[in-house]
C-alpha positions as CSV (number, residue, x, y, z in Angstrom):
1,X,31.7,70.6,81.2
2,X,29.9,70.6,78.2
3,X,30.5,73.1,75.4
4,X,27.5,76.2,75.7
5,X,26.0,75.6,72.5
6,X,26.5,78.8,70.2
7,X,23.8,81.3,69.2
8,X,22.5,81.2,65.6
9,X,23.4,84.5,64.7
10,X,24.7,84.0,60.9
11,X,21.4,84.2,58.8
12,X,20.9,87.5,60.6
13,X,23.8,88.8,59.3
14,X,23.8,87.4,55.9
15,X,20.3,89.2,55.8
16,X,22.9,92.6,56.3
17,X,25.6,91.8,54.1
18,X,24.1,92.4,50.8
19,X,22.9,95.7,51.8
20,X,26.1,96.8,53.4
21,X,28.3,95.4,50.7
22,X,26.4,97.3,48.3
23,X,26.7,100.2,49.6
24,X,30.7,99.3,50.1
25,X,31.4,99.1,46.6
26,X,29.2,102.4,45.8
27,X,30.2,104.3,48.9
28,X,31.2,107.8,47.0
29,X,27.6,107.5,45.3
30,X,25.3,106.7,48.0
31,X,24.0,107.7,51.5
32,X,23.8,105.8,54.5
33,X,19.7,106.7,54.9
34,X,19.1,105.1,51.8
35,X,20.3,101.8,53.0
36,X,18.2,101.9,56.1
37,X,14.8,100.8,54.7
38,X,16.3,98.0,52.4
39,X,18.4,96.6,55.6
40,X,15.0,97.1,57.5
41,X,12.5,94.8,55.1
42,X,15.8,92.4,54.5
43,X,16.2,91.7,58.5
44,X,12.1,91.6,58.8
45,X,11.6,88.9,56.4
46,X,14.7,87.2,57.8
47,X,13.4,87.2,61.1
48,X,9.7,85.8,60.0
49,X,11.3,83.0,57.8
50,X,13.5,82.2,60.8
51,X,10.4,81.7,62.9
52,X,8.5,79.5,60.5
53,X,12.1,77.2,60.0
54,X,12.3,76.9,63.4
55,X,8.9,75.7,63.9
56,X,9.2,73.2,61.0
57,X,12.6,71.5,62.0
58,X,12.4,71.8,65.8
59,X,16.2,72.9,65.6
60,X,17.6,76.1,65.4
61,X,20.8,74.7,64.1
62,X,19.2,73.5,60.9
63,X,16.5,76.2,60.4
64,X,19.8,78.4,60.4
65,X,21.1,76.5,57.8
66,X,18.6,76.5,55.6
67,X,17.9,79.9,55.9
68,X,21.3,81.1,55.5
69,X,21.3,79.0,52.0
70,X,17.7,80.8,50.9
71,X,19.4,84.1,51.4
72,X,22.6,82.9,49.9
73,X,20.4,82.0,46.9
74,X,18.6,84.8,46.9
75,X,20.7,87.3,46.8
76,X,23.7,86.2,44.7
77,X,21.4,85.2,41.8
78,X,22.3,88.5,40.0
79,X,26.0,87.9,40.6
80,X,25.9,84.0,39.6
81,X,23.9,85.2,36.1
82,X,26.5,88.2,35.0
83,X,29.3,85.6,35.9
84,X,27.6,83.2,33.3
85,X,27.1,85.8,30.6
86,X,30.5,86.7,30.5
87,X,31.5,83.4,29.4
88,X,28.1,82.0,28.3
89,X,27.0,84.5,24.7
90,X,24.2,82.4,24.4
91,X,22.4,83.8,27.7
92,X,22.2,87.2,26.9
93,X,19.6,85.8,24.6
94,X,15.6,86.6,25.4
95,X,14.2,83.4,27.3
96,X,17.6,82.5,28.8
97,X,16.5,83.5,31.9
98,X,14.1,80.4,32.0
99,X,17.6,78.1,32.3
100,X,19.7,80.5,34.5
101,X,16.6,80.4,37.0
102,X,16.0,77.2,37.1
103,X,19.9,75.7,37.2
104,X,20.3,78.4,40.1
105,X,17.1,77.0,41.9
106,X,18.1,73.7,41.7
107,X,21.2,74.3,42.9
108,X,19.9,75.7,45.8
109,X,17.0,73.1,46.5
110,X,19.5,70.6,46.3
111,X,21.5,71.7,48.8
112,X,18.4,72.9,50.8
113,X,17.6,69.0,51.0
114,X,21.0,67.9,52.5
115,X,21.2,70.8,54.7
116,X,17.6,69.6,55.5
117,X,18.6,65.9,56.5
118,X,21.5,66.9,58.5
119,X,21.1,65.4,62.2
120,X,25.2,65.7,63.4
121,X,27.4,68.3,63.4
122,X,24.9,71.1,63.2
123,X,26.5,72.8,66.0
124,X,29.8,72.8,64.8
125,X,28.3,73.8,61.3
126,X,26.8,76.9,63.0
127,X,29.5,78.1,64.5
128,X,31.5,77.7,61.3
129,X,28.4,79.5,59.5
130,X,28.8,82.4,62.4
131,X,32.7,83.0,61.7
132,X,32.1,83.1,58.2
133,X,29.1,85.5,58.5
134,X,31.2,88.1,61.0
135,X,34.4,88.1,58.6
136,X,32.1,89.3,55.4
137,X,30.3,91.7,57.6
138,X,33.9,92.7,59.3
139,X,35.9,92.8,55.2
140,X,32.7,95.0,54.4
141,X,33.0,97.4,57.2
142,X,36.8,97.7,56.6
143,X,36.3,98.7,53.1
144,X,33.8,101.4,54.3
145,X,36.3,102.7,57.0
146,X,38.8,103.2,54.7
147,X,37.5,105.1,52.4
148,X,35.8,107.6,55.2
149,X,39.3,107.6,56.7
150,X,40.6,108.5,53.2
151,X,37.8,111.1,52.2
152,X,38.5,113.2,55.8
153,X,42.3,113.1,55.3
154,X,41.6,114.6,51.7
155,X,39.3,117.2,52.9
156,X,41.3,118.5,56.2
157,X,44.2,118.6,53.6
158,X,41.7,121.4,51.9
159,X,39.9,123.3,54.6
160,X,41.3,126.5,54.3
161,X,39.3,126.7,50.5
162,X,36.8,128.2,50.4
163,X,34.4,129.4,47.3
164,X,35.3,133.2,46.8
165,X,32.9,134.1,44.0
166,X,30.2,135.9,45.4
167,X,26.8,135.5,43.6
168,X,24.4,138.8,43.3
169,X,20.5,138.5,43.6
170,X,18.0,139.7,41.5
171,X,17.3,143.2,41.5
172,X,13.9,143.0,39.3
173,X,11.9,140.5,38.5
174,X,8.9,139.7,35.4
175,X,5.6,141.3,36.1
176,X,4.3,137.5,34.4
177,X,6.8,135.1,35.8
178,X,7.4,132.3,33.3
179,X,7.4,128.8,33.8
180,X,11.0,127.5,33.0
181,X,11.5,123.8,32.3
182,X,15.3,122.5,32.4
183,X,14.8,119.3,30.3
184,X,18.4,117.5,29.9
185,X,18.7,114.4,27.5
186,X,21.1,112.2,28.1
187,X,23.8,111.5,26.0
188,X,22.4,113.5,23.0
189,X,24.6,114.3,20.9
190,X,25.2,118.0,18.9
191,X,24.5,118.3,15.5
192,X,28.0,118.9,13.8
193,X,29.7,115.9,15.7
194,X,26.4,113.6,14.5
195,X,26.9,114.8,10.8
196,X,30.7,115.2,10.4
197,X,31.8,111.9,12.6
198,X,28.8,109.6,12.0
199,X,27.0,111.2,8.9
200,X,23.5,111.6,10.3
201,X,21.8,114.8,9.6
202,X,19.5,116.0,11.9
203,X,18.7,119.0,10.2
204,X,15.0,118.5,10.1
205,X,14.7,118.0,13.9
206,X,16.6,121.5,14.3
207,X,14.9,123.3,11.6
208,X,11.4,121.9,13.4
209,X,13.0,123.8,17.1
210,X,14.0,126.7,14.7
211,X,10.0,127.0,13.5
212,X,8.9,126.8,17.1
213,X,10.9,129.9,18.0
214,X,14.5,128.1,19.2
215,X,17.7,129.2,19.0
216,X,20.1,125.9,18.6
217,X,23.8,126.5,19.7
218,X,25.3,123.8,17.3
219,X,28.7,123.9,18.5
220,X,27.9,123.3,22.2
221,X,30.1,121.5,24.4
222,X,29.3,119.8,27.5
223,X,31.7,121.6,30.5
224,X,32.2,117.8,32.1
225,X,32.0,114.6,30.5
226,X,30.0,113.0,33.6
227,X,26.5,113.4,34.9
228,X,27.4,113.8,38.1
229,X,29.8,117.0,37.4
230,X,27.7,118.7,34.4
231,X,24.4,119.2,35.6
232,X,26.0,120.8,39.4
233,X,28.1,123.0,36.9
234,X,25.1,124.1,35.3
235,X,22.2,124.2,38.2
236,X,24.9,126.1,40.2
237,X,25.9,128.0,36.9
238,X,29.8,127.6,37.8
239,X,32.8,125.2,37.5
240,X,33.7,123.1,39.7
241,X,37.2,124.1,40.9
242,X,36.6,125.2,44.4
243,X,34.5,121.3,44.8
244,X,37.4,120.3,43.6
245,X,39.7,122.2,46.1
246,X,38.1,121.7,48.8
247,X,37.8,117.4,48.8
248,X,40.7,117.0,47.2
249,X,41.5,116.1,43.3
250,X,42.4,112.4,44.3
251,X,38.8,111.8,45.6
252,X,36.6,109.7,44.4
253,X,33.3,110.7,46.8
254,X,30.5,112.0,44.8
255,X,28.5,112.5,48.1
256,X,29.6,116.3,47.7
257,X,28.0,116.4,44.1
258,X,25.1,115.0,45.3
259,X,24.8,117.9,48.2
260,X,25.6,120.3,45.4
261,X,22.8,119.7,43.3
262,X,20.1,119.2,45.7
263,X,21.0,122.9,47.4
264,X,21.6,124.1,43.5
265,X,21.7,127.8,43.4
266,X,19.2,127.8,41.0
267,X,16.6,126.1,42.9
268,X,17.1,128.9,45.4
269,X,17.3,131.7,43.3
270,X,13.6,130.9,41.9
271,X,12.5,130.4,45.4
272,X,12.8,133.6,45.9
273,X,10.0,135.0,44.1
274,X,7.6,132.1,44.5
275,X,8.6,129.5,42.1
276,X,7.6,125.9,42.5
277,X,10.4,123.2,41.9
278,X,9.4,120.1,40.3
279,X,11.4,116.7,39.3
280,X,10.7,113.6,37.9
281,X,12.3,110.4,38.2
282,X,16.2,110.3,36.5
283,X,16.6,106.7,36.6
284,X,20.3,108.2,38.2
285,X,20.2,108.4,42.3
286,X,22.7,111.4,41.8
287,X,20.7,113.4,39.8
288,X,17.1,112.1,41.4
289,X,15.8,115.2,43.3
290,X,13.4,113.6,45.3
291,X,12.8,116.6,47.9
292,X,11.7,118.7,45.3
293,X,8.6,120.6,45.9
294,X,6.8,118.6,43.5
295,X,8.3,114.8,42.6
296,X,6.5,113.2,39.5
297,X,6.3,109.6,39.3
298,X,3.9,106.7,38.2
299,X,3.6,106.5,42.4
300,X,5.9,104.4,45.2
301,X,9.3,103.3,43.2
302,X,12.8,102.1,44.3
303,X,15.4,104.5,44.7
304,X,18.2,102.9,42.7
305,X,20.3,101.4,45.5
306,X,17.6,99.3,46.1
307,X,16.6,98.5,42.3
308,X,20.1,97.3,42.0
309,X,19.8,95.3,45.4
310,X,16.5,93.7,43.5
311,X,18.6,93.1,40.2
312,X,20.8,90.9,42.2
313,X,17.5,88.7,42.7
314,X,15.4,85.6,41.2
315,X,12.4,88.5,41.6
316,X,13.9,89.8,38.3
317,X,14.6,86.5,36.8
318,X,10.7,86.0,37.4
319,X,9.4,88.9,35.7
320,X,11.6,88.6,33.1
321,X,10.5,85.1,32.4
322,X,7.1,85.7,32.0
323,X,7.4,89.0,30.4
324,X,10.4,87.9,28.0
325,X,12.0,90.9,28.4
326,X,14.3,92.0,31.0
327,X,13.2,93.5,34.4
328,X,15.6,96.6,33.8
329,X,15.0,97.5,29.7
330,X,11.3,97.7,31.3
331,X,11.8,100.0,34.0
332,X,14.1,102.2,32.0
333,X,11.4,102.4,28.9
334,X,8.4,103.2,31.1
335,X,10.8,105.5,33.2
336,X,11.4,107.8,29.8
337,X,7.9,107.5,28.7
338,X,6.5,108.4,31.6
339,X,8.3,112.1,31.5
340,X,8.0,112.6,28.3
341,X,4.2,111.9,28.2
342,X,3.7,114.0,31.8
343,X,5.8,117.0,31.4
344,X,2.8,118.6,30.0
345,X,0.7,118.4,33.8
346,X,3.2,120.6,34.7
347,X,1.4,123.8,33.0
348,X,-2.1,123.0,34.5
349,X,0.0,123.9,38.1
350,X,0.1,126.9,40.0
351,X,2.4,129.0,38.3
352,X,5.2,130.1,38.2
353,X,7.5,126.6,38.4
354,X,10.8,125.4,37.3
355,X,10.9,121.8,36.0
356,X,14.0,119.8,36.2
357,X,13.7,116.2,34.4
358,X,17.2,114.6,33.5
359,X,15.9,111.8,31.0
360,X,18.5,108.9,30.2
361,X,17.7,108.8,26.9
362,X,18.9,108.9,24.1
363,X,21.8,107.1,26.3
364,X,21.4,103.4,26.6
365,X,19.7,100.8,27.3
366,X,18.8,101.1,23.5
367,X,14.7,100.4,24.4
368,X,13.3,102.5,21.4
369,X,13.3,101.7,17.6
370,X,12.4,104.4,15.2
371,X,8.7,103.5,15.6
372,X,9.1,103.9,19.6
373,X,8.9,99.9,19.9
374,X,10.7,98.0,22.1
375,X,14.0,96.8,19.4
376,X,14.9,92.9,18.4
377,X,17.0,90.8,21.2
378,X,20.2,91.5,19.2
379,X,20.1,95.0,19.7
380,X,19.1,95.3,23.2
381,X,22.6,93.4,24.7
382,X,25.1,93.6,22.1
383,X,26.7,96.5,22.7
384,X,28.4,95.5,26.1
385,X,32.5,96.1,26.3
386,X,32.3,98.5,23.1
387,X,36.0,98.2,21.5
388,X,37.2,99.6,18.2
389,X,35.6,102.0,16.2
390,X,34.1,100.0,13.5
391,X,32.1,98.3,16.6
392,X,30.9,102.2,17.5
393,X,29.5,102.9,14.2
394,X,27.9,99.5,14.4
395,X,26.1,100.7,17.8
396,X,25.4,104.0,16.6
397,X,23.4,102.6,13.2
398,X,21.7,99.9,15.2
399,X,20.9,101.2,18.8
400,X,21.5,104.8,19.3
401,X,20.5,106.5,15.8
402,X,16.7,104.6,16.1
403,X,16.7,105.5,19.5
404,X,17.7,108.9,19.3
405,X,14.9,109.6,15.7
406,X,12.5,108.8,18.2
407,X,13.1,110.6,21.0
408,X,13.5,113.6,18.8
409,X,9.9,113.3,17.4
410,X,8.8,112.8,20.7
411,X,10.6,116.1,22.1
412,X,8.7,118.1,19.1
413,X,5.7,117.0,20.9
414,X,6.4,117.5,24.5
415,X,7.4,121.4,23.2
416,X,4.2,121.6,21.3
417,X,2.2,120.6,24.0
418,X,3.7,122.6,26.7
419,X,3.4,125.8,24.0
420,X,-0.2,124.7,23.4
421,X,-1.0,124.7,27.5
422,X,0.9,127.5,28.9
423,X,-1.0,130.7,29.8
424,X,2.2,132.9,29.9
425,X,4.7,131.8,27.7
426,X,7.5,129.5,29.2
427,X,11.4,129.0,29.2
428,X,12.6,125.9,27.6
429,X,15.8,125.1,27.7
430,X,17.0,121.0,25.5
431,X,19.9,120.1,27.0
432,X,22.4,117.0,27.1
433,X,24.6,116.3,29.6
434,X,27.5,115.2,28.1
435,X,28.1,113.5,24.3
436,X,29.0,109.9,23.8
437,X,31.4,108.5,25.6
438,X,31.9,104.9,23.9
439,X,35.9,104.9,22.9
440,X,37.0,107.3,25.8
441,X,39.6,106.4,27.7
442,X,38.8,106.9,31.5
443,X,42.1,106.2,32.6
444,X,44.4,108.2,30.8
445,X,43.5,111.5,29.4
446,X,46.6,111.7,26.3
447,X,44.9,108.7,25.2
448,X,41.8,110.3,24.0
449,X,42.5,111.5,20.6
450,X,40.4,114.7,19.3
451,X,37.6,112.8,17.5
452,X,36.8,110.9,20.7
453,X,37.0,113.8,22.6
454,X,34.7,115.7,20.4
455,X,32.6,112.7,21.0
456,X,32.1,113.3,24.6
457,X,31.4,116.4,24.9
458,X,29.5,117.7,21.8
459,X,25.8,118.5,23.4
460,X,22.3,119.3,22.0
461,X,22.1,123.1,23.2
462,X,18.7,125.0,22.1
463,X,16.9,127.8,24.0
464,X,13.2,128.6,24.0
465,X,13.5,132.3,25.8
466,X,10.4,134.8,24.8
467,X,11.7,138.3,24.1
468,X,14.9,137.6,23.7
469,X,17.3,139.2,21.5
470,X,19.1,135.8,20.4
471,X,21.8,138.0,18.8
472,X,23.5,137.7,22.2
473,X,23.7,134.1,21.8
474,X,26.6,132.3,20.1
475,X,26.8,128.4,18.7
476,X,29.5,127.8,21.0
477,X,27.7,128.4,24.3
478,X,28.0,126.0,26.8
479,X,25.7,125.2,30.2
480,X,27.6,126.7,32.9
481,X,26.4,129.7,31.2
482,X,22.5,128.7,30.8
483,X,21.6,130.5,33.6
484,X,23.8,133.3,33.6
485,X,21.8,134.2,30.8
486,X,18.4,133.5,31.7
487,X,19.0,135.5,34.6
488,X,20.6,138.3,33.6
489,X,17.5,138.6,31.1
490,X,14.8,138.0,32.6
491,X,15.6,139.1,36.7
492,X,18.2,141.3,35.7
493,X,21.1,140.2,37.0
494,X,24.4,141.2,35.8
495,X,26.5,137.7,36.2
496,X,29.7,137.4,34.1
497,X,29.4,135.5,31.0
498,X,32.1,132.4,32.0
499,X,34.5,131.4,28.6
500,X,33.5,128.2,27.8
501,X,35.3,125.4,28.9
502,X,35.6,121.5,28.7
503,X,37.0,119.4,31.4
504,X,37.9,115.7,31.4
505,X,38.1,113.9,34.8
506,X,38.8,110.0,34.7
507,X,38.6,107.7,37.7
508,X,39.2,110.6,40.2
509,X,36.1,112.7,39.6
510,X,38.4,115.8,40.7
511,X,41.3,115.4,38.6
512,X,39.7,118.3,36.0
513,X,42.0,118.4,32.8
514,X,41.2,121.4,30.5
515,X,40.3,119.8,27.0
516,X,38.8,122.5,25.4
517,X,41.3,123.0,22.2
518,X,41.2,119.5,21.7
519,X,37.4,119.5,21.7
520,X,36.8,122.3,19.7
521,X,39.3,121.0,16.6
């Protein structure tokens, strides 16, 4: 009897594996919702090119082919181009993209047209094409499993913890409640650590926030040295122990950091008396706070799992041919511009709101000269593998210190303007979320010497608060403490003023590692 010849069923699930290895390798970061609409256009299109092969070779067994080597093409582009620029210096150059696209195409055409002319064995090739199909799908599912597997054990080990401090609400509240906007800048560093370390002086910048009616704490330090753990700590005005407790210090899911700063306490604190959330895009899907009441953007954009599924794509190699610049230095300019040129909208809304904008700047990519123009070739992907501290200073003079002049002048305006248009005058609170991390050592803690510490956690700190007796304030205050303040003040509250601390975590995000004498030499 004759063999039952096998379904096609491989480019179907090559259409699934990009998506589902993605989100395989950034499982602790990333939702299973925010595959589904990525997997759904990938199958879609699959299914519609499928329909049109079929119809052109009057064989399944080939259209399958074919298609399996379009999406083999098309989505390992990005993987076949970073392998190449780590042995190839020349193609992190502007225009290199011309080559890599078209050695990559034809590549692909070529085997396209042998895969094409194929008459025997197509069946056998199929059902090679399936096995091979089911075991990346099957290695991708395993790695998924075992880290769920992994992330209950730790938490069951931890489900007697629970958070025992207690948070009071606000007895009183502002006749005139003021706007508040929570602007964080990523990566900025504090004014001591840019003087004494790198020899910058800022002064004029600070003495500018001074004129406007700051206070600057100039011996801030960041409480984390991540993103993803400072700006929970400081929305939820609190450290992260009992996170910590309860899903276990060896855990490297940031799912429950996600959860903890879209349900920040601060958010519903101000809810409470009327206040209107708004966010803008972070360019970061942990801190992008999409369900806001208000989301700000230039309209429809990719969440970042699927910018990065894009990345891995010859779409970017094609916009980045004809632009001559690359598809992500783009996105991340007109991403910073576009807060810093709309926070100002925010004081023609009904008031009172609370705007939260995380802007990764002046962190890299390094997409702003002095002037606010896009910098020379050299600059923009040179500063990949950082090692030794000559190489530091190096980045620092060529990429961050323009970058970082700029967005200064730029946050003098955005504070003028939102002065200029505010009817009741607001809260503004300049943050960063963490200092530069460039020499630290993420594996081993003893290995980070002082300076580098000092590094990574000295912050830009300044406080715009109205009526405010900054007598109270200190240099040294640090974020987990923002809102303890501003509460206290303003809604009369009566939370505890936390001592300032600075916690390391390497690769497990829980591991905290109390730094704070070492930061503070």
């Amino acid at each position: 009897m004759e063999n039952k010849k096998p379904m096609v069923i491989h480019p179907f699930l090559f259409a699934i594996f990009p998506v589902l290895f993605l989100y395989s390798r950034n499982i602790g970061e990333v939702f299973v919702k925010w595959t589904l609409v990525p997997a759904g256009i990938t199958l879609v299109s699959t299914v519609l090119l499928w329909l049109v092969l079929v119809f052109l070779c009057k064989d399944k067994n080939r259209a399958g082919l074919l298609l399996s080597l379009f999406l083999a093409y098309f989505f390992s582009y990005g993987h076949f181009v970073g392998t190449l620029r780590n042995f190839w210096t020349a193609a992190r150059k502007f225009g290199s993209q011309t080559w890599l696209f078209s050695i990559w195409t034809a590549a692909f055409l070529v085997a396209a047209y042998f895969a094409f002319k194929i008459r025997k064995h197509t069946i056998n090739l199929t059902k090679i094409m399936n096995v091979i199909a089911f075991c990346l799908i099957g290695l991708s599912l395993i790695n998924i499993a075992t880290f769920q597997i992994k992330t209950v054990i730790l938490r069951q080990d931890n489900t007697d913890m629970e958070n025992a401090e207690k948070f009071p609400t606000a007895s009183n509240a502002p006749a005139s409640l003021p706007n508040i906007y929570y602007l964080i800048f990523d990566e900025h560093l504090g004014s001591d650590v840019l003087e004494e370390s790198f020899g910058y002086d800022n002064s004029r910048f600070l003495d500018q926030l001074v004129q406007r009616g700051f206070f600057v704490a100039n011996k801030s330090r960041a409480n984390y040295v991540k993103t993803a753990l400072s700006l929970p700590s400081s929305l939820n005005f609190k450290y992260l122990d009992d996170l910590a407790n309860q899903v276990g210090v060896k855990s490297r899911d940031k799912r429950p950091l996600r959860k903890l700063l879209v349900n920040n306490r601060v958010f519903s604190f101000l809810k409470q008396y009327g206040y209107t959330t708004v966010a803008f895009p972070t360019g970061f899907h942990l801190t992008e706070l999409r369900d806001a009441d208000r989301y700000m953007s230039r309209g429809w954009s990719l969440d970042d799992f699927s910018s990065e599924l894009v990345n891995n794509t010859p779409v970017v190699a094609l916009i980045e041919v004809f632009s001559n610049q690359w598809f992500e230095h783009i996105c991340h300019r007109r991403r910073v511009l576009y807060v810093l040129d709309y926070l100002v909208d925010t004081t023609k809304m009904k008031t009172p709101v609370f705007v939260f904008a995380h802007i990764a700047c002046p962190h890299s990519p390094y997409v702003f000269d002095e002037e606010g123009r896009m910098p020379p070739a050299d600059v923009l992907f040179s500063w990949g593998g950082i090692k030794g501290k000559g190489r530091v200073f190096e980045q620092f003079n060529q990429g961050y210190l323009p970058q970082l002049k700029y967005l200064d002048k730029k946050i003098i305006e955005v504070v003028d303007d939102i002065l200029a248009n505010s009817a009741t005058q607001p809260i503004i609170i300049l943050q960063a979320d963490h200092g530069t991390r460039w020499l630290l050592d993420w594996e081993y803690s003893e290995k980070n010497d002082s300076e580098i510490y000092k590094w990574s956690f000295s912050i830009l700190n300044a406080y715009y608060l109205p009526g405010f007796d900054y007598s109270q304030l200190y240099d040294s205050i640090s974020p987990v403490n923002t809102f303890r303040v501003v509460f206290n003040h303003y809604f009369e509250t009566d939370y505890e003023i936390l001592e300032d601390k600075s916690y390391f975590s390497g690769l497990q995000h829980y591991n905290f590692i109390d730094v704070t004498e070492e930061v503070n030499k």
